[in-house]
C-alpha positions as CSV (number, residue, x, y, z in Angstrom):
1,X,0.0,0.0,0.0
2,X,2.7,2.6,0.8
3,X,4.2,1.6,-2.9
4,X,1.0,2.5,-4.3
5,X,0.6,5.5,-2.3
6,X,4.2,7.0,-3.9
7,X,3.4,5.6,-7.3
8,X,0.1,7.7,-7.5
9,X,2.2,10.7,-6.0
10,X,4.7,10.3,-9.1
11,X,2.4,10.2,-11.4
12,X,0.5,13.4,-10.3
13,X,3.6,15.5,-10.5
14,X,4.2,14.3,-13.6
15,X,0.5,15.0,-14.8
16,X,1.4,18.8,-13.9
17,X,4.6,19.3,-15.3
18,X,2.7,17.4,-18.0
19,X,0.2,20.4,-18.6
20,X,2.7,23.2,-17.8
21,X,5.9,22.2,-20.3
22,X,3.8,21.1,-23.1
23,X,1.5,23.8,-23.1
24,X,4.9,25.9,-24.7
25,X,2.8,24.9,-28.3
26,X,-0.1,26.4,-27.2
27,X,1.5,29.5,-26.1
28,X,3.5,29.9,-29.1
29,X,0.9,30.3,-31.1
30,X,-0.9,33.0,-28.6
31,X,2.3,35.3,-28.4
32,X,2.3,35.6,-31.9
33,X,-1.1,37.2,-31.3
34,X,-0.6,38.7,-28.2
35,X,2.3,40.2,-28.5
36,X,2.7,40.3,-32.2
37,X,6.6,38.4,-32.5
38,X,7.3,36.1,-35.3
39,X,7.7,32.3,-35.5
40,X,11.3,32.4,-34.9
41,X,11.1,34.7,-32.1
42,X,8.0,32.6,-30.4
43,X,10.5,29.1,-30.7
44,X,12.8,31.3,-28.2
45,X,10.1,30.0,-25.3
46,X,10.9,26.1,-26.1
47,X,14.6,27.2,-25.3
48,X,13.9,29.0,-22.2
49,X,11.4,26.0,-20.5
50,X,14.6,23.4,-21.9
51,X,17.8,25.5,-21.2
52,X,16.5,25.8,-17.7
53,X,15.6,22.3,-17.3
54,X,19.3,21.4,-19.0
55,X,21.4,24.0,-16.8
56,X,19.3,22.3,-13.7
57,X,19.8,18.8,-14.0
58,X,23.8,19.2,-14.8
59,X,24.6,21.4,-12.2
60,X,22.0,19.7,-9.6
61,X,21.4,16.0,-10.8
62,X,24.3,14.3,-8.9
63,X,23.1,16.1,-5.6
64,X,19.8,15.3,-5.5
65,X,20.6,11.8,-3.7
66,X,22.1,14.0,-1.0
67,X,19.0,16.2,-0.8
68,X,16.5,13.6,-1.1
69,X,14.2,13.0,-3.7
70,X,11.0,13.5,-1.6
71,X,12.4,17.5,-1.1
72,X,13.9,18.0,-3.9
73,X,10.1,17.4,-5.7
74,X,8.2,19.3,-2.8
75,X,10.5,22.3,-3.8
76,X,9.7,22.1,-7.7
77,X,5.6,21.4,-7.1
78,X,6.2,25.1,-4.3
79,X,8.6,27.2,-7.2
80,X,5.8,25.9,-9.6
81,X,2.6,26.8,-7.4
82,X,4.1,30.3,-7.0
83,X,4.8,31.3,-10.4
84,X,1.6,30.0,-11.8
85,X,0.1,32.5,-9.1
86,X,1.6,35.7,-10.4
87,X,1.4,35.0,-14.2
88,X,-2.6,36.2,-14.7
89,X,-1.2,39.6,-12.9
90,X,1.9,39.8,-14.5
91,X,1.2,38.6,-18.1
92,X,3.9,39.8,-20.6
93,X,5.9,38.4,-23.2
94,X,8.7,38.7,-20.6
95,X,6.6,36.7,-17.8
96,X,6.0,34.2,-20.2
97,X,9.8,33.3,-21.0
98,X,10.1,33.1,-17.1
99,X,7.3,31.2,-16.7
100,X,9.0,28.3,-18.7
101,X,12.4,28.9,-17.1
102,X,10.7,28.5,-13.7
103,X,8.4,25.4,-14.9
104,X,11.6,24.0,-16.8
105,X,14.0,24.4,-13.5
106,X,11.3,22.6,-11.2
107,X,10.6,20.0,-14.1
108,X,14.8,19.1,-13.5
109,X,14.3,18.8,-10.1
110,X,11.0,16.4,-10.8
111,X,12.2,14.2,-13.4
112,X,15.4,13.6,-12.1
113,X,13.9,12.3,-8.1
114,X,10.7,10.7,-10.1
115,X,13.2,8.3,-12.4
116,X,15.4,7.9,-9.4
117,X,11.9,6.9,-7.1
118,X,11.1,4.4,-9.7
119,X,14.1,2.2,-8.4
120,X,12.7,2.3,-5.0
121,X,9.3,1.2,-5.9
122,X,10.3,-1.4,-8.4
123,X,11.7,-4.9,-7.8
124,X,13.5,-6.2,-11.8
125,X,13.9,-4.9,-14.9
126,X,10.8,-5.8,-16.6
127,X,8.9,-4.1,-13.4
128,X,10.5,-1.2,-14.3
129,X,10.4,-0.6,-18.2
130,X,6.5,-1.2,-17.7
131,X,5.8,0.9,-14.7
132,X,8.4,3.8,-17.1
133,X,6.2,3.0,-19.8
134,X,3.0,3.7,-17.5
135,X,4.3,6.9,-16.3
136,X,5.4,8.2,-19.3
137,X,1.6,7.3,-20.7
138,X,0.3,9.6,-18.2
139,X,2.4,12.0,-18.8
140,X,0.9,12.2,-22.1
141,X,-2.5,12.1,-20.7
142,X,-1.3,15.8,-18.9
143,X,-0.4,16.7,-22.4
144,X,-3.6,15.7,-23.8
145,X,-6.0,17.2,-20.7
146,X,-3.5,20.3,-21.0
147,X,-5.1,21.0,-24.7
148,X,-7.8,20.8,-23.7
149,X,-7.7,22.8,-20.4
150,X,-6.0,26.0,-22.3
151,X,-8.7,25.5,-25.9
152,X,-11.4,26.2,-23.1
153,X,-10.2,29.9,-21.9
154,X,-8.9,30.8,-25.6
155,X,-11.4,33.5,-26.6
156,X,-12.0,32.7,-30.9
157,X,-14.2,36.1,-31.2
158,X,-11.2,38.2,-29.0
159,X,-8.1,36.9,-30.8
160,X,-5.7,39.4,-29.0
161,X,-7.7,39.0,-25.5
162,X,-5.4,38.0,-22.8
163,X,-8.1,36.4,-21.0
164,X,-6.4,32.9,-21.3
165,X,-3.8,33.6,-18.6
166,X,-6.8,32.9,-16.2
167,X,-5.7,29.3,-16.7
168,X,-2.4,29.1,-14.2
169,X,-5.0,30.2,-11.0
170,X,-6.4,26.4,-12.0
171,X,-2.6,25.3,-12.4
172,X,-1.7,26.5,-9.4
173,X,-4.5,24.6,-7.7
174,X,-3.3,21.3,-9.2
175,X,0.5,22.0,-8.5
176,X,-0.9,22.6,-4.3
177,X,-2.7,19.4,-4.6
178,X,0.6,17.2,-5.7
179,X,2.7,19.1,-3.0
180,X,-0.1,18.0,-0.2
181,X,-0.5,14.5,-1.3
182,X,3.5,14.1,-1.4
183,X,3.6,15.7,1.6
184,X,1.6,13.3,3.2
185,X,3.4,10.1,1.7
186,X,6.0,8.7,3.2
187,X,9.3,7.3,0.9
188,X,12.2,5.2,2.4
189,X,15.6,6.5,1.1
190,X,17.7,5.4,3.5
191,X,19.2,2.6,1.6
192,X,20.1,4.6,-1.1
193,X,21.4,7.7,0.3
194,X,23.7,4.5,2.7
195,X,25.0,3.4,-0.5
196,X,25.6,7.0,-1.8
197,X,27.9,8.2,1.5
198,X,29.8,4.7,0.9
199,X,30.5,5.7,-2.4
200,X,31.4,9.3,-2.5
201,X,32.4,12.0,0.3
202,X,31.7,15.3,-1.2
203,X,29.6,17.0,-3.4
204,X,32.6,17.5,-5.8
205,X,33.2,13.7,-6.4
206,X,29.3,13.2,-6.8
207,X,28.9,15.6,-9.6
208,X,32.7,14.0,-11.1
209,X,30.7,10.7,-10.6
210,X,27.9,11.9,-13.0
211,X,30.6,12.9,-15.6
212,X,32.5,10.2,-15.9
213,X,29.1,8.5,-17.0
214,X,29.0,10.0,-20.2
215,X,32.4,8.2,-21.3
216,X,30.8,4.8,-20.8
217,X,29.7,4.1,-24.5
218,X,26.2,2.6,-23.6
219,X,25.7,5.8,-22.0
220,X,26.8,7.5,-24.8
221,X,25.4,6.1,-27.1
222,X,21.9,6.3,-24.9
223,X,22.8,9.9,-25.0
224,X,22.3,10.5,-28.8
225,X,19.0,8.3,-28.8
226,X,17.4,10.6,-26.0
227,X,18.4,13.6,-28.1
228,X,17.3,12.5,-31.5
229,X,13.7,10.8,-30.2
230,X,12.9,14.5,-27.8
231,X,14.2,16.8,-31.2
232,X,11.7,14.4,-33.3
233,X,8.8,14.7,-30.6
234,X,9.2,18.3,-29.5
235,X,9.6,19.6,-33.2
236,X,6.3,18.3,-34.3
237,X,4.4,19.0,-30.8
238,X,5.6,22.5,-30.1
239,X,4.8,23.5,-33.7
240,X,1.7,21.1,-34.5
241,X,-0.7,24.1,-33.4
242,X,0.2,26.6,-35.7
243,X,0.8,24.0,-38.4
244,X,-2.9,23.2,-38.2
245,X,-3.9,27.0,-38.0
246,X,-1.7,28.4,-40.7
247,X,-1.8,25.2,-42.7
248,X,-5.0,22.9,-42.4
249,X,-6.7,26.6,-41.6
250,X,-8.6,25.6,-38.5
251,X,-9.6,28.3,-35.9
252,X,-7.2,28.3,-32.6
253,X,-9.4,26.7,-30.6
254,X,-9.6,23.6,-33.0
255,X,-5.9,24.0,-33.6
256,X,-5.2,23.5,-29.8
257,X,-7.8,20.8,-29.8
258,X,-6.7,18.9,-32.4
259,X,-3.0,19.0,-31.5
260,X,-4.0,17.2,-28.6
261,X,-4.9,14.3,-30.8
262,X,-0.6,13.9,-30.6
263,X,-0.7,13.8,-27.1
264,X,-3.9,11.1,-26.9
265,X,-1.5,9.0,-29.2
266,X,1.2,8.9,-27.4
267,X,-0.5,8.0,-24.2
268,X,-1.9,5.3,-25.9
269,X,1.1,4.3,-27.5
270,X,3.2,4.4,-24.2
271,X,0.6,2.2,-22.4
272,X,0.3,-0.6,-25.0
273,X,4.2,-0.5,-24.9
274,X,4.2,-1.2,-21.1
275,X,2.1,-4.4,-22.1
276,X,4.5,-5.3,-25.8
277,X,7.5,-4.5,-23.8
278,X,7.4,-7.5,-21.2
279,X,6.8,-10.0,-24.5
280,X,8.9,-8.8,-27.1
281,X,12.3,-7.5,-27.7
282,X,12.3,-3.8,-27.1
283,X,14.4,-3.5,-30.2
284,X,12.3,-5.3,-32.4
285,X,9.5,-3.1,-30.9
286,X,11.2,0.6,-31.3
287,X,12.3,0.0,-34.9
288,X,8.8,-1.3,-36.2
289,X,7.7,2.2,-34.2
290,X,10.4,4.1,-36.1
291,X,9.4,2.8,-39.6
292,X,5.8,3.0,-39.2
293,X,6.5,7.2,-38.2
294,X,8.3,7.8,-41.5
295,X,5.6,6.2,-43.5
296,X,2.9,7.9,-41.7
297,X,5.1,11.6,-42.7
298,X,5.1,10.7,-46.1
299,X,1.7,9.6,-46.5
300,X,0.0,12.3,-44.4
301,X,1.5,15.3,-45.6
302,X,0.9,15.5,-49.0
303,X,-2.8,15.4,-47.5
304,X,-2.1,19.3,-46.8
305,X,-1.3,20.7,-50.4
306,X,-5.0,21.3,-51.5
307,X,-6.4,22.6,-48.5
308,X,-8.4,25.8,-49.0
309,X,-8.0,29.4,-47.7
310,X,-11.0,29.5,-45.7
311,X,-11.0,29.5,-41.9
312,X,-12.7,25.7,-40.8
313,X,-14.5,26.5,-37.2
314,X,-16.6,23.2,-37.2
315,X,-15.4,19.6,-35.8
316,X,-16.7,18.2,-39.3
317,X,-15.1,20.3,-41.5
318,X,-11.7,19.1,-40.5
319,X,-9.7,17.9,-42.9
320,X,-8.6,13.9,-42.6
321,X,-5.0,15.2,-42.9
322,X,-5.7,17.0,-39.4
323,X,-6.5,13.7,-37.8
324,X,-4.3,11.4,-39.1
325,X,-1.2,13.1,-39.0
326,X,-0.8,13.3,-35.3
327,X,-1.1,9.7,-35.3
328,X,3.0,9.8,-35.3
329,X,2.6,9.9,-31.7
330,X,1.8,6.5,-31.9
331,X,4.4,5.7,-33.0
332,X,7.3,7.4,-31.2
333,X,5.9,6.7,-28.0
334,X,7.8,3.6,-26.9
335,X,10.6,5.1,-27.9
336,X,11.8,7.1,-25.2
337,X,10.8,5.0,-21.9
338,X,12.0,2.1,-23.6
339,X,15.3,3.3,-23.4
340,X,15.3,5.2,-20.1
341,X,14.6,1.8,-18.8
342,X,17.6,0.5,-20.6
343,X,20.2,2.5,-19.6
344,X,18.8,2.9,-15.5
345,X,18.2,-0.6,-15.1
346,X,22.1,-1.2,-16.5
347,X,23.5,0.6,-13.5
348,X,23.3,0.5,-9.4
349,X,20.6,2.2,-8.0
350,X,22.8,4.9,-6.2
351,X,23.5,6.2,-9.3
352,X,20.1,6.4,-11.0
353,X,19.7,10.1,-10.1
354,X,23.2,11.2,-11.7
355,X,21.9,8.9,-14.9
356,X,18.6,11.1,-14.6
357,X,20.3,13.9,-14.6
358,X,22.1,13.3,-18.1
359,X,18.7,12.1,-19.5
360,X,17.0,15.5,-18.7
361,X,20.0,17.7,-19.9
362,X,20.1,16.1,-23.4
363,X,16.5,15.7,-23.8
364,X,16.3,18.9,-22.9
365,X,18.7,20.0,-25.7
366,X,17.3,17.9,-28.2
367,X,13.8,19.6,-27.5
368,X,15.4,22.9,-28.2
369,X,17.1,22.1,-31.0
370,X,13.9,20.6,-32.6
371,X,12.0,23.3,-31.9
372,X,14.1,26.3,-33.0
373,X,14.5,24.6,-35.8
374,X,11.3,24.0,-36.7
375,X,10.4,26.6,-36.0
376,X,13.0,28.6,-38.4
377,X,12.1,26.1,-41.1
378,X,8.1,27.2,-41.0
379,X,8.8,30.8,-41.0
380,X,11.4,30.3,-44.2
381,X,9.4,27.3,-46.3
382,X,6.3,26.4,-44.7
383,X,5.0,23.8,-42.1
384,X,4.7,21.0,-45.0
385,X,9.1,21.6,-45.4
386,X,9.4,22.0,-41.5
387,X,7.5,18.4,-41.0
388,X,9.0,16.5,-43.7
389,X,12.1,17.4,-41.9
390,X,11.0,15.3,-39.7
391,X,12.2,12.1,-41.4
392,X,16.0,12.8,-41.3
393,X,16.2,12.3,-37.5
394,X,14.3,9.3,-37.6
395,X,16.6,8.0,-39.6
396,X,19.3,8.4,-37.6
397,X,17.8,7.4,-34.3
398,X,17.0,4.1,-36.4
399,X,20.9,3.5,-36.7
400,X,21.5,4.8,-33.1
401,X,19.4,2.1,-31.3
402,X,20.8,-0.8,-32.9
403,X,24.1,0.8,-31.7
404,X,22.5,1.1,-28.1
405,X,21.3,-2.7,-28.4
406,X,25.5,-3.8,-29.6
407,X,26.9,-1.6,-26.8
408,X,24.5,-3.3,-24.0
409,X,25.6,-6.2,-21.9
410,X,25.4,-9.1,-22.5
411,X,24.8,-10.7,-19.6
412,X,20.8,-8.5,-18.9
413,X,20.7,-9.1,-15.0
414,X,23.7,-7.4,-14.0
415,X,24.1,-3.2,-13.9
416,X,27.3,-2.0,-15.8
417,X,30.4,-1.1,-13.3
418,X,30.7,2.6,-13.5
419,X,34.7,2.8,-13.4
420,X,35.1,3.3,-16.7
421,X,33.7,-0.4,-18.9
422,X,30.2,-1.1,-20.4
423,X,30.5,-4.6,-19.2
């Protein structure tokens, strides 16, 4: 019962941080009204919520053991609580690039003690790739609710009304309820933080510790999936909005709405991969994935070329093209806790949050790099260019995980020694 209690916990932060860092697609297409700045100045929010969450989880990650995990996330859920409290007052283009630094620094702090928790909850590997697999599926339901949530105070008849900010008072109210419920749960660290004090005696060798991770080649080859799969997922996410309103030509609420058809996907994907995953080879799983996204990009977005002028404000005059492409989500969604699992279950559990730490740095990067991008691509040649794209990345993740499955041990029960050898 006390597991459960945690798990639930976990999956409620994650449902907020859920809402918060993918609503950056949402609010890239309102700044452009709001505040009248272009595409390319609008990706600059992607950077700020993923910078933060970068700069955060290097300098921090390898400390967080030391901290505790159950702190460390009361303290994100309390920065996040009070920033979505000032933004309705404050709202600015400014406040809205802060907003995301503060969401993406808390999110560091989240992610990092959430993928570290998971070892303390789970007992084997295949325990863990399927509860990873579940959490990451309800982070997507966030996503999805998140859509939905901001459609509902976006004002079609007012573009240029700011009334939408309204939306962080109920975001606020969500964050307060995580930090009570976690609060109240208890979480036994004690084992781990023994193990951590055996290993290391200052702060300076943890963070040296978290380094000298990178120059393991399953790790580093682990590093370039992670950045690959978050560029593919964050380019077509952030930007999927204003692809279906200056593309498909729906109104913004049906843009938002429809975006979150990506999210729904994904969810769906991630929790039919926590079932596929305990049967079948996860490599075998993730390339079929792969193949099946860079079929769905060719087939889908020529759908786009004859769409008319006119502004579509009704469900039933969407286009097919605005239903089925999303459907990618579907297909990238094993991807990412598929390998998460990999590389944390390949190493002792002391050093899960340092791991965690390099998984939110260059995810973050890769969703920044995706994103501006993108983002630079639309404004110069159009969404159709900016999503075909989307292909060339997929491509090379393909080759990257069939490195990440040669570089794995052999032996599958066993973590990796840390000194230096994958084996």
């Amino acid at each position: 019962m006390q597991n459960t209690k945690i798990k639930i916990s976990l999956f409620l932060n994650y449902f907020v941080f859920a809402i918060l860092l993918n609503s950056v697609g949402t609010v890239i297409l309102q700044v452009q009204t709001n505040y009248g700045v272009t595409k390319g100045a609008a990706s600059v929010l992607e950077a700020y919520k993923d910078l933060s969450i970068a700069i955060t989880s290097f300098l921090v990650a390898s400390y967080v053991v030391r901290m505790g995990y159950k702190k460390t996330m009361l303290s994100a859920l309390a920065f996040v609580t009070l920033i979505c409290l000032a933004m309705p007052s404050m709202n600015s283009f400014w406040m809205t690039k802060m907003l995301f630094a503060v969401t993406g620094l808390s999110f560091a702090l989240i992610k990092v003690s959430v993928f570290a928790t998971l070892g303390l909850v789970t007992t084997g590997k295949k325990e863990h790739l399927s509860l990873m697999s579940f959490l990451e599926s309800f982070f997507m339901v966030g996503v999805l609710s998140g859509n939905f949530i901001f459609s509902a105070f976006v004002d079609n008849d007012h573009p240029e009304s700011k009334a939408w900010f309204s939306v962080y008072y109920l975001l606020a109210g969500l964050s307060a309820i995580a930090f009570i419920l976690l609060l109240s749960t208890p979480l036994d660290e004690s084992n781990v933080q023994q193990a951590e004090k055996q290993e290391s005696t200052s702060l300076t060798a943890d963070f040296s510790g978290m380094l000298k991770l990178v120059i393991l080649p399953l790790v580093l080859v682990f590093i370039g999936c992670a950045f690959f799969y978050v560029l593919i997922e964050q380019s077509i996410m952030s930007w999927l909005p204003t692809f279906n309103k200056d593309v498909i030509k729906l109104n913004t609420s049906l843009s938002i709405q429809m975006a979150s058809i990506m999210s729904a996907s994904i969810a769906l994907g991630r929790f039919l991969a926590g079932l596929l995953l305990r049967k079948i080879e996860w490599i075998y799983v993730l390339t079929g994935c792969l193949l099946a996204a860079g079929a769905l990009v060719l087939i889908t977005v020529p759908l786009t070329n004859n769409i008319s002028g006119q502004t579509i404000s009704l469900l039933k005059d969407v286009p097919l093209a605005a239903y089925a492409f999303p459907l990618i989500g579907l297909f990238l969604a094993p991807v990412y806790p598929a390998i998460n699992s990999v590389i944390l279950s390949n190493l002792p559990a002391h050093k899960h949050a340092s791991m965690s730490g390099l998984i939110v740095v260059f995810s973050a990067l890769g969703g920044t790099t995706g994103s501006i991008i993108t983002g630079h691509i639309f404004d110069a040649w159009g969404g159709q260019t900016a999503f075909y794209s989307s292909l060339v990345p997929i491509c090379i993740l393909m080759v990257l995980l069939y490195l990440f499955k040669k570089v794995q041990p052999v032996t599958g029960n066993t973590p990796i020694s840390t000194s230096g050898s994958s084996h």
